[in-house]
N, C-alpha and C positions, 0 to 999 in steps of 0.2 A: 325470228330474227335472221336468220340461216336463208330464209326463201325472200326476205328482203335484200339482204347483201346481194342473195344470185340474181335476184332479175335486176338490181341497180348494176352489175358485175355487164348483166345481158347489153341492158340500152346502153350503155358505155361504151361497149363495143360495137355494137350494131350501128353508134351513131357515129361510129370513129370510122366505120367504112360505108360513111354516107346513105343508111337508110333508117326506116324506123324501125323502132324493138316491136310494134302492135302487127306490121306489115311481113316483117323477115324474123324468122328465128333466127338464133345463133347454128350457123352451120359449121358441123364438125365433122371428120372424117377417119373411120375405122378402118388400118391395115388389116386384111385378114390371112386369108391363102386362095390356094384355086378353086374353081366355084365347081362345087360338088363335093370339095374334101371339107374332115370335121373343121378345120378354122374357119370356114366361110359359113358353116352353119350357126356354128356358138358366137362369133364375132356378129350376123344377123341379127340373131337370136338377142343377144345384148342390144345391139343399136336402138333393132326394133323395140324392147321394153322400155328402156333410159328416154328412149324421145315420147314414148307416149306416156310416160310418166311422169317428167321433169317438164314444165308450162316454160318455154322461149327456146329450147333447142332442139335441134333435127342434125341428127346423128346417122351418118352413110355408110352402110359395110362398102369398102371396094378389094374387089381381086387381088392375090399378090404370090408371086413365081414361089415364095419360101421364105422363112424366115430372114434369110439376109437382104432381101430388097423392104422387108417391112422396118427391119432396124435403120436402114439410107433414110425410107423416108423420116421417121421419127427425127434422124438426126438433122435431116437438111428439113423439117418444118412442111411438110410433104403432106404428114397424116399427123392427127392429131391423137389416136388410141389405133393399138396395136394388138394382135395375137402373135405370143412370142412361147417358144419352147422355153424350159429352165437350162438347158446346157450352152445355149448358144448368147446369153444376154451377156453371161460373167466373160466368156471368151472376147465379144466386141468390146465392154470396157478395159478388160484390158488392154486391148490390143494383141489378142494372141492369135494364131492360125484358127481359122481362114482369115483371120481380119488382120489390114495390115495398118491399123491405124486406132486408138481410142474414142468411144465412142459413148458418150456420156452426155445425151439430151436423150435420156431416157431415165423412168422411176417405175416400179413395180406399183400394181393394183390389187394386187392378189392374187393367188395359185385358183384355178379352176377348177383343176381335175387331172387324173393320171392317164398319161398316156402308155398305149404297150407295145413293145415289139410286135408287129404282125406280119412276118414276109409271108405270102399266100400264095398256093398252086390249086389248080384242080387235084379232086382226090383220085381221080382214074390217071391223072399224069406217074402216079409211082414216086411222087418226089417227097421226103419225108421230113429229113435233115439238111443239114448246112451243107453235108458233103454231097450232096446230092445234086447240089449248085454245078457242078463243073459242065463245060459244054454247055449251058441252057442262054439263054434270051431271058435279061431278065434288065424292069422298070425299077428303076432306084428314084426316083418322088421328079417333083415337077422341078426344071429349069429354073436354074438360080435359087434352087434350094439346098437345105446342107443333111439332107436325111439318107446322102449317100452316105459323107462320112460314116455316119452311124452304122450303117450296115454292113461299112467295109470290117470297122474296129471289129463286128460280132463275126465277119466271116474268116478274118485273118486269128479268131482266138478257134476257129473249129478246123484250123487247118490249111485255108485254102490263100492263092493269092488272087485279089481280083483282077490283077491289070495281067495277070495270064491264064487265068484258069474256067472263066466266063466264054459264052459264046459269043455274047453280045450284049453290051449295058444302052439300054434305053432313058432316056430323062422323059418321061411322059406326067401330065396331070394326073388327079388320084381317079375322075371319074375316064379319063381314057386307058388307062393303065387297067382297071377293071375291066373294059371294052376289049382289050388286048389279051388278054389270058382267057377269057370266056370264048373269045373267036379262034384262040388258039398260037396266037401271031407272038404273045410273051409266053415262058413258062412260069416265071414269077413275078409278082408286084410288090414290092416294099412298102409297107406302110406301118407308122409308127403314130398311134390314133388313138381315142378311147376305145371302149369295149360295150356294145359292139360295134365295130365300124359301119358306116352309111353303104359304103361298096362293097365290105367281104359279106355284109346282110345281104344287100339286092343279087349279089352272084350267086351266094349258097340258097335262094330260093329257087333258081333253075338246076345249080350245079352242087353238089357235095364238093367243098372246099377242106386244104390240110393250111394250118398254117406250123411253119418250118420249125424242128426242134432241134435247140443245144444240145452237143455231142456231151458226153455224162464229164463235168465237172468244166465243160467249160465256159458255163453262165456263170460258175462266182471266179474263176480267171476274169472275164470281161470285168465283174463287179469290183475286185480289185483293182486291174488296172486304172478302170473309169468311172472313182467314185460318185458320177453323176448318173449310173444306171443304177435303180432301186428290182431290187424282186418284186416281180409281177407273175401272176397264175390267171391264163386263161383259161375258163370253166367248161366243163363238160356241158355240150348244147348249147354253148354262145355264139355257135354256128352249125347250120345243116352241116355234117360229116365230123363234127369232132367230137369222137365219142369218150375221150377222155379228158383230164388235166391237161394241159403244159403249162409247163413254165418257162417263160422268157424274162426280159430286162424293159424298166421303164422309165421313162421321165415326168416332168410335169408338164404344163399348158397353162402358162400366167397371161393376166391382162395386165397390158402397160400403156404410159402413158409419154407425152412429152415433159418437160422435165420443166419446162417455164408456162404449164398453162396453171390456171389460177389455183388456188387453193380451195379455193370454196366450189367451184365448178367440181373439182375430184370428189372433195367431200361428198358432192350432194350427189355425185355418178354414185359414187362407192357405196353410199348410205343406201342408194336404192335397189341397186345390183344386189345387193348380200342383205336385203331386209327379208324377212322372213317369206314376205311378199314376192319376191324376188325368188329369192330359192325355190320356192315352190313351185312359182310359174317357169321359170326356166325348167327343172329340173322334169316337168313334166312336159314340154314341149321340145325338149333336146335332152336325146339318151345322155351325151355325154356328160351333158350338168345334172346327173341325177345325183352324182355325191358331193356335190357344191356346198359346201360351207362357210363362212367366216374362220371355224377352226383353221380349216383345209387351207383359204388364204394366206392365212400369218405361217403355216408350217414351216415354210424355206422361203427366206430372200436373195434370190440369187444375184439380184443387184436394191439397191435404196432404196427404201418408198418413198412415193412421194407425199410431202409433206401432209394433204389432203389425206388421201388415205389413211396415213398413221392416225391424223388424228380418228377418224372412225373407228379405227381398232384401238385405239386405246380408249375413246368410250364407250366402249364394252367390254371393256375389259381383258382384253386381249394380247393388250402389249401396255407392260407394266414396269420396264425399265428405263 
């Protein structure tokens, strides 16, 4: 019944922008992040399964500066599914800094996966900790993205000020900002990504990489202040050169959507994304959906689901109120 609604759903629309449903799929289009970094893979990664599994649509990852140019489009109708962090979605609907306005043509799909703090040096650089920061050259994420904040919050709880204690802050992509520390031109690259990352991998196979440690007690300072940063433990050997634990601070990685596309379109996205099916093949073809769940989806709604969604997780039972 469900695959009839969707393709009368398809030619409806197909035929409302003057072609055929047998000729044209329904085309949709995926915000993700810069190409190279983990959202351009997982948001691919998705495209590409949902279009070849759902019969009438074709689904495009495109580039995007950071999270807040992926929320614009959602909102101006721009992109139609998105890669968004969990801290940044509750702040645009409300309206709270960075965003100076409410922002609400958007619906949660479900959490993804956990992202971790990762600011990264070479291990022959001597750089170990936060305080180590001072005087250095250092990429805080790509242009028009908000993954500086983040690392200002964790460098202002270890001590330091960044608008005077930096050598020099860089807004670079995630795959040129790796480029930049390898050749030596950054001393650190920020990245707040799954585990393990696509860039601090490809570097620590030429280079032994450190990624930076909280000064002792001031990872649950940050966690109080910002209860949107979860404890996170990078494991020993999740990169050439780290031969121990650390622990940093994490967020999530939700897929979202526009807030007026159909109901049964989400449904039948959502149903196929987190079908068992689903999980399996992503989670083996992308590190960072390998703890991909339905559990993991429902965990935290940092903004509504949308309608579509819910109902998938409530038949399975998952959302029961």
């Amino acid at each position: 019944m469900l695959k009839r609604t969707l393709a009368a759903l398809i030619v409806a629309l197909t035929a409302f922008c003057g072609g055929t449903a047998q000729a044209e799929p329904l085309k949709l289009t995926f915000s993700t992040g810069s190409v190279g970094g983990g959202f351009f893979a997982v948001g691919s990664g998705i495209a590409g399964f949902a279009s070849q599994k759902i019969p009438g649509i074709s689904i495009t990852a495109i580039s995007a500066a950071g999270v807040v140019e992926s929320i614009n489009r959602l909102e101006q109708g721009k992109a139609d599914f998105a890669m968004l962090n969990t801290q940044d979605p509750p702040l645009a609907w409300e309206g709270k800094a960075p965003y100076k306005k409410q922002y609400r043509n958007m619906r949660g799909m479900g959490i993804l996966y956990m992202q971790a703090a990762q600011p990264y040096a070479l291990k022959s650089s001597g750089i170990r900790t936060f305080k180590d920061l001072k005087g250095k050259t250092i990429s805080v994420g790509a242009p028009g993205g908000t993954m500086h904040l983040d690392f200002f919050r964790w460098v202002e709880a270890n001590g330091l000020d960044p608008k005077k204690d930096f050598g020099k802050v860089l807004f670079l992509p995630a795959s040129e900002a790796m480029e930049a520390v390898k050749t030596g031109q950054v001393d650190v690259a920020v990245e707040l990504s799954s585990i393990p990352s696509p860039q601090i991998s490809e570097l620590s196979i030429l280079r032994p990489v450190h990624i930076l440690e909280f000064l002792p007690g001031t990872r649950a300072d940050v966690m109080q202040k910002y209860p949107q940063y979860l404890p996170t433990t990078i494991e020993k050997g999740a990169y050439n050169g780290i031969d121990q634990p650390i622990e940093t601070v994490g967020t999530g990685a939700m897929f979202a959507c526009r807030a007026d596309l159909p109901d049964d379109l989400v449904y039948e996205i959502v149903k196929t994304v987190y079908s068992q099916e689903g999980v399996d093949y992503l989670g083996n073809v992308i590190a960072a959906l390998k703890s991909m769940s339905p559990n993991l989806a429902v965990s935290y709604k940092p903004i509504p689901l949308h309608p579509g969604a819910e109902r998938y997780f409530r038949e399975i039972g998952l959302i029961k109120d």
